[in-house]
Structures are given as structure tokens and as C-alpha cells.
PDB file with SEQRES, HELIX, SHEET and CRYST1 records, atoms N, CA, C and O in Angstrom:
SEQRES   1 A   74  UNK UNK UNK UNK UNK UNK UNK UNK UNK UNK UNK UNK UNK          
SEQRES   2 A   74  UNK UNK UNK UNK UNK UNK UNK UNK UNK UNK UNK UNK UNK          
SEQRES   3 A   74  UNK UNK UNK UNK UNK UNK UNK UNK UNK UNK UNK UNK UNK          
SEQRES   4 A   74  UNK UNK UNK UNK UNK UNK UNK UNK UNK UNK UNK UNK UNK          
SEQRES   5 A   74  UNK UNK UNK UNK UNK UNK UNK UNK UNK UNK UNK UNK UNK          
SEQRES   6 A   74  UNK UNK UNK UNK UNK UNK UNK UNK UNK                          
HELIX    1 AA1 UNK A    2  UNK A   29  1                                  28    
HELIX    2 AA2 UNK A   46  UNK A   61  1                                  16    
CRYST1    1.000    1.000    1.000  90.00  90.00  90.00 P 1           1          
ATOM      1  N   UNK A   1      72.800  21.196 107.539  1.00  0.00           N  
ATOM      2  CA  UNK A   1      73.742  21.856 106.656  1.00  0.00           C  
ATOM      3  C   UNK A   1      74.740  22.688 107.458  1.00  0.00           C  
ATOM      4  O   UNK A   1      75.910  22.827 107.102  1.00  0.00           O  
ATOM      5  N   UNK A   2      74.117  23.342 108.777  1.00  0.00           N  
ATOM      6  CA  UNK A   2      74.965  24.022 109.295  1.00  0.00           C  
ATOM      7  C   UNK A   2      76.468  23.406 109.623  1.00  0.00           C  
ATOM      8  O   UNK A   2      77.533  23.993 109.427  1.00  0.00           O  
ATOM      9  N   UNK A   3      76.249  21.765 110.302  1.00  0.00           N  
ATOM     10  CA  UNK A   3      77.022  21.308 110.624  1.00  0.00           C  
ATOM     11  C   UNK A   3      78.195  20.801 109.709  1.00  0.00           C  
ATOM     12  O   UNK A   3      79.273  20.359 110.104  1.00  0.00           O  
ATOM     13  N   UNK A   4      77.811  20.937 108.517  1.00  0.00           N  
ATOM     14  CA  UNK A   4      78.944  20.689 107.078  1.00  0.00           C  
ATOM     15  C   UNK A   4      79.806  21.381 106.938  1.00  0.00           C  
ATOM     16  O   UNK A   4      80.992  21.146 106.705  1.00  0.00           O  
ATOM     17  N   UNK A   5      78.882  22.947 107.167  1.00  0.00           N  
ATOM     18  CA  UNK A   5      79.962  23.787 106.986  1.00  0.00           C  
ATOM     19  C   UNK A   5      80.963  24.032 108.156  1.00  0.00           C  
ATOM     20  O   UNK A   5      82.069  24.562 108.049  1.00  0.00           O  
ATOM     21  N   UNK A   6      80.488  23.640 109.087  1.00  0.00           N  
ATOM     22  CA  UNK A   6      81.608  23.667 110.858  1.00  0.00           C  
ATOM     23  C   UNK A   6      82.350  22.515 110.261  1.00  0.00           C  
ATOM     24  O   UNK A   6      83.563  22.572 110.460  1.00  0.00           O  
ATOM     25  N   UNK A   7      81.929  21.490 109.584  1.00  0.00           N  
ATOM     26  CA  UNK A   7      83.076  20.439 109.756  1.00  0.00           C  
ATOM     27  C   UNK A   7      84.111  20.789 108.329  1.00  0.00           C  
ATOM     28  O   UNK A   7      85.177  20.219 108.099  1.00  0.00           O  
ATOM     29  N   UNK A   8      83.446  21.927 107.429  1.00  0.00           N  
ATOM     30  CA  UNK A   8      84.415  22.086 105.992  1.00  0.00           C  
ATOM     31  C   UNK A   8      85.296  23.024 106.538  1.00  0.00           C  
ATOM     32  O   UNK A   8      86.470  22.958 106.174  1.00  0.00           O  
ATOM     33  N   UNK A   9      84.928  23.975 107.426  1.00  0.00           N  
ATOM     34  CA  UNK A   9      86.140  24.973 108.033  1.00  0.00           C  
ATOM     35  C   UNK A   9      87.119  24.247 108.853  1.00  0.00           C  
ATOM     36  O   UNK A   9      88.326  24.265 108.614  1.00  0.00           O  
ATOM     37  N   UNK A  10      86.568  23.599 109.839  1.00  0.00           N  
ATOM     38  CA  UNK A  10      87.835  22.843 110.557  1.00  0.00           C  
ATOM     39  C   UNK A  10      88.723  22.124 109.316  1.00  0.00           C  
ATOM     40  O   UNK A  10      89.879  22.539 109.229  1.00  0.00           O  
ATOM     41  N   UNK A  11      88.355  21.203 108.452  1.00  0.00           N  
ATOM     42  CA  UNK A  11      89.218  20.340 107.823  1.00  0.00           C  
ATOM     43  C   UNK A  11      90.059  21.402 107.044  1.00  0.00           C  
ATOM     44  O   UNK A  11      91.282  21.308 107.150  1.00  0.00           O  
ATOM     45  N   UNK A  12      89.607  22.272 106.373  1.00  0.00           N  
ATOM     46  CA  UNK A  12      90.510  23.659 105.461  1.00  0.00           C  
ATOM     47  C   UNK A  12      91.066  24.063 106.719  1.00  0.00           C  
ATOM     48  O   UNK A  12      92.287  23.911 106.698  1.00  0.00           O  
ATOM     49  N   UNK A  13      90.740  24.414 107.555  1.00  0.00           N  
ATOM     50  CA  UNK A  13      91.715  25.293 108.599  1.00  0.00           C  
ATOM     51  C   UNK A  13      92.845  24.656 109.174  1.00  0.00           C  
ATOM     52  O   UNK A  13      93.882  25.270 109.426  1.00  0.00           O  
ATOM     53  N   UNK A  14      92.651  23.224 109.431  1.00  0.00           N  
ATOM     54  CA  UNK A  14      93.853  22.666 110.083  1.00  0.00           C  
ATOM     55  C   UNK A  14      94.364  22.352 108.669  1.00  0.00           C  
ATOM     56  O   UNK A  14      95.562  22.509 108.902  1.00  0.00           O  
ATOM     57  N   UNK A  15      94.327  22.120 107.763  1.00  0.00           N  
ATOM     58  CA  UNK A  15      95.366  21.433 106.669  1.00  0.00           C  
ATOM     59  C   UNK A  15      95.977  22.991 105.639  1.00  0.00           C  
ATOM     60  O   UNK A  15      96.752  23.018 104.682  1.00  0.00           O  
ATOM     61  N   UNK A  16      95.384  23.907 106.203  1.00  0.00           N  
ATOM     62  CA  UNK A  16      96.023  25.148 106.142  1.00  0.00           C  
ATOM     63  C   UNK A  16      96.733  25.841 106.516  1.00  0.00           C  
ATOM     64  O   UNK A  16      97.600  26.508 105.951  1.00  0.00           O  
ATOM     65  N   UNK A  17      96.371  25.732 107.726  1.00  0.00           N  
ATOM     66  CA  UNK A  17      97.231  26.016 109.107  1.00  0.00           C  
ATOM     67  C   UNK A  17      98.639  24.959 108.919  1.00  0.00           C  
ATOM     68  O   UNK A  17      99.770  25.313 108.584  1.00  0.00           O  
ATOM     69  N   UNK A  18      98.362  24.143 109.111  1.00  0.00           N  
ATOM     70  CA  UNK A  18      99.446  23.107 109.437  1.00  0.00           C  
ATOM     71  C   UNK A  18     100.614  23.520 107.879  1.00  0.00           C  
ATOM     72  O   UNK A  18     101.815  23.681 108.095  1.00  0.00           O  
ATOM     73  N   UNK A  19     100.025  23.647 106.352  1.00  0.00           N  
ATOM     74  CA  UNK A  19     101.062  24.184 105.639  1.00  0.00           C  
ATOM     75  C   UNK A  19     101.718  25.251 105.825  1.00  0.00           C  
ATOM     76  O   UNK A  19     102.934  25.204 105.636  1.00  0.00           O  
ATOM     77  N   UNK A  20     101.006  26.681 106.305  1.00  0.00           N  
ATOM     78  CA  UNK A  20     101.708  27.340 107.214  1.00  0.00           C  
ATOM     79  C   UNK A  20     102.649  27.279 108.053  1.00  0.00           C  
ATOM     80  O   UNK A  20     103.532  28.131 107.945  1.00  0.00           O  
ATOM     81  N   UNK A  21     102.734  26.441 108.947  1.00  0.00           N  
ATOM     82  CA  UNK A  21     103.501  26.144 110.129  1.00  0.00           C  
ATOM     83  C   UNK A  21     104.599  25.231 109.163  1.00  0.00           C  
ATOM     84  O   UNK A  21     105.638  25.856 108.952  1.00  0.00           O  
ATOM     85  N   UNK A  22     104.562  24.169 108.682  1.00  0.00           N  
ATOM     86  CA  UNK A  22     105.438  23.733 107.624  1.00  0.00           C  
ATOM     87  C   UNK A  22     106.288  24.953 106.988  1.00  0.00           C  
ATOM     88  O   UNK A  22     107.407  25.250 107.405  1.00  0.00           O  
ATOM     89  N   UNK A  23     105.692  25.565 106.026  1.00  0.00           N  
ATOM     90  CA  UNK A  23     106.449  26.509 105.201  1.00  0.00           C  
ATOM     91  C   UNK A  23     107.395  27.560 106.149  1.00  0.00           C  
ATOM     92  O   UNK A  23     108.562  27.756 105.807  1.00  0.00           O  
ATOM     93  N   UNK A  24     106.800  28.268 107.435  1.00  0.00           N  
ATOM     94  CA  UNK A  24     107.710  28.813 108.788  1.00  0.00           C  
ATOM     95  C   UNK A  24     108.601  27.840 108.992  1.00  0.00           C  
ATOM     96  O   UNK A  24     109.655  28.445 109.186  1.00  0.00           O  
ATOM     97  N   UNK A  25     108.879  26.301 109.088  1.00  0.00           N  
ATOM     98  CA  UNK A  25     109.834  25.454 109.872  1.00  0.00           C  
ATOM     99  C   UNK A  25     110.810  25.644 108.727  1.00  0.00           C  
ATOM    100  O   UNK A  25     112.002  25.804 108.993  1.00  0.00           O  
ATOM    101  N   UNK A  26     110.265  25.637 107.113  1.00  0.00           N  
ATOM    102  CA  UNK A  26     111.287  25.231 106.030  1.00  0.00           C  
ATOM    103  C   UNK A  26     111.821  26.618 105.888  1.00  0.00           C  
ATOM    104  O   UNK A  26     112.834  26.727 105.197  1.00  0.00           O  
ATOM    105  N   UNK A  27     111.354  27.619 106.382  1.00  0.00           N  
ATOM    106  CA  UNK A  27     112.245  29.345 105.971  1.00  0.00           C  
ATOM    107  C   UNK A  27     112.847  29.471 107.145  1.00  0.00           C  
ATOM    108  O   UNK A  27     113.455  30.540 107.201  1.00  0.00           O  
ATOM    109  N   UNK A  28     112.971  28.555 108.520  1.00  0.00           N  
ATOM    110  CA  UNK A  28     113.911  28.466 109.120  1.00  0.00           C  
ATOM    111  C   UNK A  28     115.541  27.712 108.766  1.00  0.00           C  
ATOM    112  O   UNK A  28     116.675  27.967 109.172  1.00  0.00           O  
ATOM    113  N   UNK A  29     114.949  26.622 107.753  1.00  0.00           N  
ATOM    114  CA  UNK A  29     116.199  25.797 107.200  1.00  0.00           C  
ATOM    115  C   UNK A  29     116.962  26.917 106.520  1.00  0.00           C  
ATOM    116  O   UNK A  29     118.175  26.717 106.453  1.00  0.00           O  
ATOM    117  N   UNK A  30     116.458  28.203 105.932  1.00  0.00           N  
ATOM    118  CA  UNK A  30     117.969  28.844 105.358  1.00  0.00           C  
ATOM    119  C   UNK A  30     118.423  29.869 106.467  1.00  0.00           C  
ATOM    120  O   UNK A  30     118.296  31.093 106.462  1.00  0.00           O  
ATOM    121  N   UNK A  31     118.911  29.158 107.290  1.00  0.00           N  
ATOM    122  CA  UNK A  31     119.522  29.696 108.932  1.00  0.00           C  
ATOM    123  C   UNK A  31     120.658  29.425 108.535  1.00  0.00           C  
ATOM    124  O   UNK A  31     121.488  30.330 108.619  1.00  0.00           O  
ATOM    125  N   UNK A  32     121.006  28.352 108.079  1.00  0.00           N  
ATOM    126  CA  UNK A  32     122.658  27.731 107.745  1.00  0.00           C  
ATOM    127  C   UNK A  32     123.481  28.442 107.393  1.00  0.00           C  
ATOM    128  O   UNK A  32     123.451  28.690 106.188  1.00  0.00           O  
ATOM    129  N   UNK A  33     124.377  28.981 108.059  1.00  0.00           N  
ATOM    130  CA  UNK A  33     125.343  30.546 107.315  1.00  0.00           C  
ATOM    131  C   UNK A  33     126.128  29.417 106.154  1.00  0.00           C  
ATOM    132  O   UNK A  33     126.623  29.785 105.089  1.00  0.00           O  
ATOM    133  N   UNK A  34     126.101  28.223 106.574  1.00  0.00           N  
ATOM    134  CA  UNK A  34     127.463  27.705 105.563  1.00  0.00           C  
ATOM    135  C   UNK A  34     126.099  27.341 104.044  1.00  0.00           C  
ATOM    136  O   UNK A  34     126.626  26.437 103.395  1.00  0.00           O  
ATOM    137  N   UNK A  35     125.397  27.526 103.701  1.00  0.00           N  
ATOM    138  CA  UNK A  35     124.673  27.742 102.773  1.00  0.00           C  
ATOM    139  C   UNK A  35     124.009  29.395 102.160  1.00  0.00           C  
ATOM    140  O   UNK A  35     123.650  29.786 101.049  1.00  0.00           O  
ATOM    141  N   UNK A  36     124.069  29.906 103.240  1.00  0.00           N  
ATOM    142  CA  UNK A  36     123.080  31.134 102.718  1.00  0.00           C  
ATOM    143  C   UNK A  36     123.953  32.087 103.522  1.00  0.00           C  
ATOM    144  O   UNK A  36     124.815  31.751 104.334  1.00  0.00           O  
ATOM    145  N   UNK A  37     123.498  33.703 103.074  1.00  0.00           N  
ATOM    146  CA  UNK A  37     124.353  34.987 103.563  1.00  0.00           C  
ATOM    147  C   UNK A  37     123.328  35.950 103.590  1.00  0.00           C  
ATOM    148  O   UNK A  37     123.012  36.637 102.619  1.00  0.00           O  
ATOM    149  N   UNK A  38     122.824  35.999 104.676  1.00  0.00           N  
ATOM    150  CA  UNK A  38     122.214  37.595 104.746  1.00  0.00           C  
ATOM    151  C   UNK A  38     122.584  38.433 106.250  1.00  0.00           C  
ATOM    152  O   UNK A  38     123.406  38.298 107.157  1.00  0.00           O  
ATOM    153  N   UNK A  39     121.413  39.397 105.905  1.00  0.00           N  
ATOM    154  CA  UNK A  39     121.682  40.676 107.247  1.00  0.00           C  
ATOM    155  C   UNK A  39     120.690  40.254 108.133  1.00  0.00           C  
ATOM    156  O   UNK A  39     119.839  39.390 107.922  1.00  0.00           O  
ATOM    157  N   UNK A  40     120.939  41.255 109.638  1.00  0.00           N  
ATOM    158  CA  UNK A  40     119.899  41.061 110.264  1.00  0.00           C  
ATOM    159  C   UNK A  40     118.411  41.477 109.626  1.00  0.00           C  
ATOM    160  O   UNK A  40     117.378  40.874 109.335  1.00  0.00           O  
ATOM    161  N   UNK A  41     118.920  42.925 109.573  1.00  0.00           N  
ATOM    162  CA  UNK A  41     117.868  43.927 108.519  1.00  0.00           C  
ATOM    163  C   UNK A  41     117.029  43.002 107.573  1.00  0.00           C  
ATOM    164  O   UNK A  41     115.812  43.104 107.726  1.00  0.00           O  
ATOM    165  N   UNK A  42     117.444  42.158 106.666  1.00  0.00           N  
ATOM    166  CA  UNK A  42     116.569  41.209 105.500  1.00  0.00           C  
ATOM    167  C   UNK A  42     116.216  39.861 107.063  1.00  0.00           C  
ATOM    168  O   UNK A  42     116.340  38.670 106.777  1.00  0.00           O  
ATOM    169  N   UNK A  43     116.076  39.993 107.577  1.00  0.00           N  
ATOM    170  CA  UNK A  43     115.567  38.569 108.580  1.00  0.00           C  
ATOM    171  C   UNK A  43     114.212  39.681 109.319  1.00  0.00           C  
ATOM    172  O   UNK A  43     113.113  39.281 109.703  1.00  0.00           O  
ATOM    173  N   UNK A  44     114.667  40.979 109.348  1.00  0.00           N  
ATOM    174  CA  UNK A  44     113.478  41.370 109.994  1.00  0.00           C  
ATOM    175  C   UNK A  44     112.593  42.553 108.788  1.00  0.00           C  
ATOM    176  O   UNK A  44     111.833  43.447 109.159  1.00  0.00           O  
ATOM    177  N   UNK A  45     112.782  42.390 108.023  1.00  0.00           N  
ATOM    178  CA  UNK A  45     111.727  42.160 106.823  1.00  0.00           C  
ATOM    179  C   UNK A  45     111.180  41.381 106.899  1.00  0.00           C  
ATOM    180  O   UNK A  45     110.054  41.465 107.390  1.00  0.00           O  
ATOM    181  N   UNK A  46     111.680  40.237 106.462  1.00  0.00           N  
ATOM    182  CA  UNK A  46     110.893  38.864 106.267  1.00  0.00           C  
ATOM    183  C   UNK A  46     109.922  38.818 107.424  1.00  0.00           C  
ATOM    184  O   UNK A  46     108.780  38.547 107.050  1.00  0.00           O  
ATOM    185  N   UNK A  47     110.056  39.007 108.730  1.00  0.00           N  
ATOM    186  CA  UNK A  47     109.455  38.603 109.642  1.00  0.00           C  
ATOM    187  C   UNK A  47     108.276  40.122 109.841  1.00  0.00           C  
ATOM    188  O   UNK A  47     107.112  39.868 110.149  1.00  0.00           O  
ATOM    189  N   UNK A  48     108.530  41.025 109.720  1.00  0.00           N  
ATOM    190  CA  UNK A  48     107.754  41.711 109.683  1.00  0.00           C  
ATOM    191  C   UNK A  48     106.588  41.990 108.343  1.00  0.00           C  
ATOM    192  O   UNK A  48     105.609  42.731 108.427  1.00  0.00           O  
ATOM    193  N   UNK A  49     107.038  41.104 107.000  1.00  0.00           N  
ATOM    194  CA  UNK A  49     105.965  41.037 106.416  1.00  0.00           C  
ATOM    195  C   UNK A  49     105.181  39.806 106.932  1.00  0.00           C  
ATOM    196  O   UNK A  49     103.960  39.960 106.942  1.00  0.00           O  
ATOM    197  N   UNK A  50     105.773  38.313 107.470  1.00  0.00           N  
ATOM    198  CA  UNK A  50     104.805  37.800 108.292  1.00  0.00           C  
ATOM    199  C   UNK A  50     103.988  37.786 108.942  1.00  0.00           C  
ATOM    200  O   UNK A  50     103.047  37.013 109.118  1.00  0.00           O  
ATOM    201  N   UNK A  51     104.482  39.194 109.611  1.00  0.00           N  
ATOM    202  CA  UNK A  51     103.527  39.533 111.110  1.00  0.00           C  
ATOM    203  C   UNK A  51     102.436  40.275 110.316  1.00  0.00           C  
ATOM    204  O   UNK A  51     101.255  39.960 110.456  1.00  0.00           O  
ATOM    205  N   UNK A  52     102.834  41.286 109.461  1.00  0.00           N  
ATOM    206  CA  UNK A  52     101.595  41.945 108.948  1.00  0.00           C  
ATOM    207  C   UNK A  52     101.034  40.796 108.257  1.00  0.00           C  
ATOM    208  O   UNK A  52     100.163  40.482 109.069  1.00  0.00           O  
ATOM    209  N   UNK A  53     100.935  39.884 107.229  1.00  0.00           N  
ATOM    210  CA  UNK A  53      99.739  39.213 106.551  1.00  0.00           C  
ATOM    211  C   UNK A  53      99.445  38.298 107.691  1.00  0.00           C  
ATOM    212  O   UNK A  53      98.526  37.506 107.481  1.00  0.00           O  
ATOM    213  N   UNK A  54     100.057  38.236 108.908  1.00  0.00           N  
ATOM    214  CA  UNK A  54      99.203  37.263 109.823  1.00  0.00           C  
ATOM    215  C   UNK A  54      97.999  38.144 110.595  1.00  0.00           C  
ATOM    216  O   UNK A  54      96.824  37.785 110.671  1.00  0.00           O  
ATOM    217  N   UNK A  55      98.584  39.424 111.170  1.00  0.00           N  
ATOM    218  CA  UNK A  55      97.582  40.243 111.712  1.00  0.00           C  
ATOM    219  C   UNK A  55      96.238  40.694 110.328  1.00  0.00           C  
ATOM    220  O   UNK A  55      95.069  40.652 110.711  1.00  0.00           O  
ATOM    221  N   UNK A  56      96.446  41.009 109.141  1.00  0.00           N  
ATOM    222  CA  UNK A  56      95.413  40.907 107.804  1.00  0.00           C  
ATOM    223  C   UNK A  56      94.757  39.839 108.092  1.00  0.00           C  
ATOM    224  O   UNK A  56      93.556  39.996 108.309  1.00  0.00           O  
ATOM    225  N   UNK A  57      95.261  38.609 108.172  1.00  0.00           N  
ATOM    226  CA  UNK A  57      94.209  37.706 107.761  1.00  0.00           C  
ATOM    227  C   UNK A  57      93.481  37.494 109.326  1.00  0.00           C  
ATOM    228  O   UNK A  57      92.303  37.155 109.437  1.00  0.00           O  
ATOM    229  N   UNK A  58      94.310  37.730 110.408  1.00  0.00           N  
ATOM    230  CA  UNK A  58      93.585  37.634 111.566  1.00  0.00           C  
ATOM    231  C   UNK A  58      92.153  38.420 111.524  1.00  0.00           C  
ATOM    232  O   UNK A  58      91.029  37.950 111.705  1.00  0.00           O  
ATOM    233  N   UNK A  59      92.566  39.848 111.209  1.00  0.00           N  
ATOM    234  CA  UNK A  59      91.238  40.418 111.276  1.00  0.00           C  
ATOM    235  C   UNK A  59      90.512  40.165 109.650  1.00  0.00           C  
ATOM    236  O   UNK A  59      89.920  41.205 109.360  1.00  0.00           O  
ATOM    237  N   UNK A  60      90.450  39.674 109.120  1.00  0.00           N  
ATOM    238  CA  UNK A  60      89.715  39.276 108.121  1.00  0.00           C  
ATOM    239  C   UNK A  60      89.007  38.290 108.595  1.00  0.00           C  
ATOM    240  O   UNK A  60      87.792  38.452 108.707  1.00  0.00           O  
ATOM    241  N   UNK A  61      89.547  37.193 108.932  1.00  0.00           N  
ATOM    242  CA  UNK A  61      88.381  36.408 109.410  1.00  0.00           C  
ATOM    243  C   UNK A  61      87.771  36.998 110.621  1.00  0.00           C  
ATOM    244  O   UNK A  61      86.581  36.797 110.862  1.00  0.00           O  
ATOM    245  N   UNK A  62      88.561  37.755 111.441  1.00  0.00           N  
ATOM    246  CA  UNK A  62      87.265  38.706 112.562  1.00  0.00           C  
ATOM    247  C   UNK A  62      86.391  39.772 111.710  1.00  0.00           C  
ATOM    248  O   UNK A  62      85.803  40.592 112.415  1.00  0.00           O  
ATOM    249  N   UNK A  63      86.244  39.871 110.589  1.00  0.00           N  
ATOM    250  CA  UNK A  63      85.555  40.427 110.130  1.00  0.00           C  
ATOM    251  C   UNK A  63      85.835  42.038 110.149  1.00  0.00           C  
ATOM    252  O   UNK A  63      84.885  42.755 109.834  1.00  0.00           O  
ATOM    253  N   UNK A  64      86.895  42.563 110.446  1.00  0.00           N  
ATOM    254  CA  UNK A  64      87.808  43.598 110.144  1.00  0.00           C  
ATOM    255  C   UNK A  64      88.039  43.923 108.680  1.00  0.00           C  
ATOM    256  O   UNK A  64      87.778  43.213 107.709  1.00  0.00           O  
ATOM    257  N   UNK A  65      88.594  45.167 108.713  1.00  0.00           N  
ATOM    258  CA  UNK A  65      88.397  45.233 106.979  1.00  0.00           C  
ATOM    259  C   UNK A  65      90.126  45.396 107.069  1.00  0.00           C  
ATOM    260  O   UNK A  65      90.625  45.908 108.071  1.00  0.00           O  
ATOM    261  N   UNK A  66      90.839  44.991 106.115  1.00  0.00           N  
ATOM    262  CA  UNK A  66      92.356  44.694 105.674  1.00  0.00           C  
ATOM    263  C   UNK A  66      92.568  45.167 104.291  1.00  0.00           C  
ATOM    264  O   UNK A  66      91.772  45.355 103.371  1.00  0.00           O  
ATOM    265  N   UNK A  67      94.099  45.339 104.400  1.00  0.00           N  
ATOM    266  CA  UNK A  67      94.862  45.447 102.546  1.00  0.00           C  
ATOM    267  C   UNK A  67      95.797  44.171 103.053  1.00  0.00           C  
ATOM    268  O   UNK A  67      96.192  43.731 104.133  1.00  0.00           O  
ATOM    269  N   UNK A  68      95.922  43.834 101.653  1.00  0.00           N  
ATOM    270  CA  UNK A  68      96.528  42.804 100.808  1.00  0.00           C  
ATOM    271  C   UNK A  68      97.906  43.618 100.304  1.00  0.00           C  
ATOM    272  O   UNK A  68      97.739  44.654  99.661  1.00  0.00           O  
ATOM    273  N   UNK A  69      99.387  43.116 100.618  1.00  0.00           N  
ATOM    274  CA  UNK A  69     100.112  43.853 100.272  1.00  0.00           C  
ATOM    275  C   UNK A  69     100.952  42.229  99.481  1.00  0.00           C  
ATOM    276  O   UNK A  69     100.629  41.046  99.593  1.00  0.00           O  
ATOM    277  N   UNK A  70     101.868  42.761  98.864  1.00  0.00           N  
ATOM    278  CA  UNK A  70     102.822  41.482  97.808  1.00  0.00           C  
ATOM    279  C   UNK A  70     104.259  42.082  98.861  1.00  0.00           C  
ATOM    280  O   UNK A  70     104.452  43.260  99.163  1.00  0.00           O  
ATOM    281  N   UNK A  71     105.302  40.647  99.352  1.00  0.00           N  
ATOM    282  CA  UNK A  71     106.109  41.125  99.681  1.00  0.00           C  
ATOM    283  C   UNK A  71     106.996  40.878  98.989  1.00  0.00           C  
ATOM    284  O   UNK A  71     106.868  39.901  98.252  1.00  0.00           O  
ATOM    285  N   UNK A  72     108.219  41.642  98.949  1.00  0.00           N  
ATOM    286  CA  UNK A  72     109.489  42.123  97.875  1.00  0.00           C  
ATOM    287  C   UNK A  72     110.471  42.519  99.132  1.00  0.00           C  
ATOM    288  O   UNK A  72     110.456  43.504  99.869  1.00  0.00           O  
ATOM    289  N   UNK A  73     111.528  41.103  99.080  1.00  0.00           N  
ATOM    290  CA  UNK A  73     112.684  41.394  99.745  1.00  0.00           C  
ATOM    291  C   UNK A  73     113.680  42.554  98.808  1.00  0.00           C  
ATOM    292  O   UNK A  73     113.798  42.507  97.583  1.00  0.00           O  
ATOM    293  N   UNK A  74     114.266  43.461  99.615  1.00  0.00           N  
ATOM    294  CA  UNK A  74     114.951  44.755  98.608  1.00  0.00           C  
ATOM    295  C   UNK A  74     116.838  44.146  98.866  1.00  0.00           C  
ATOM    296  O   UNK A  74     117.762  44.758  98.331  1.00  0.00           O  
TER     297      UNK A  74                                                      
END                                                                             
């Protein structure tokens, strides 16, 4: 049984991971100034609520204790 569950985390983790990395390549597509208009300031929001729910969930699965925050571009 042990080994089910090593092989149910790998298969969730890479097909998780990998939508991740997808959804980062597609919030690079609104780079296009001749489509979209923002500031630097709203690019480093965005990226700094990334970094925080990546460092959350990092230590969540290290078994760290985390908050859950909702992000809201202003």
C-alpha cells in the first residue's frame, strides 16, 4: 500500500505542477503592450502574490504551519 501512495503523489504532483507552470507561461502572454496596459507596480503584485502562495504551499507540504490569503489586484 505504501507504494500506491508514492506512485498517487508523483502522478498528482507532476500533472499539478505541470498546470502550474502552464498557467505562469499563459500570464506571461498578457506581456503584449499592443493588447493589454499596465504598471510596473501591478506586475510586481502579481508576482509577489505568487511568491507568497508558492513559499505557503512550500512549507505546507514541509509540514510548516501557513495562511491562505485570496489575491485582489487593486
Amino acid at each position: 500500500m505504501d507504494k500506491d501512495y508514492k506512485a498517487n503523489f508523483k502522478r498528482v504532483a507532476e500533472a499539478r505542477t505541470n498546470r502550474v507552470i502552464d498557467g505562469l507561461i499563459h500570464l506571461g502572454d498578457i506581456s503584449k503592450h499592443s493588447y493589454y496596459e499596465y504598471t510596473p507596480e501591478q506586475i510586481e503584485t502579481i508576482f509577489t502574490a505568487i511568491q507568497k502562495t508558492l513559499d505557503d504551499q512550500k512549507n505546507r507540504l514541509l509540514g510548516r504551519d501557513n495562511a491562505n490569503n485570496e489575491f485582489r489586484l487593486r
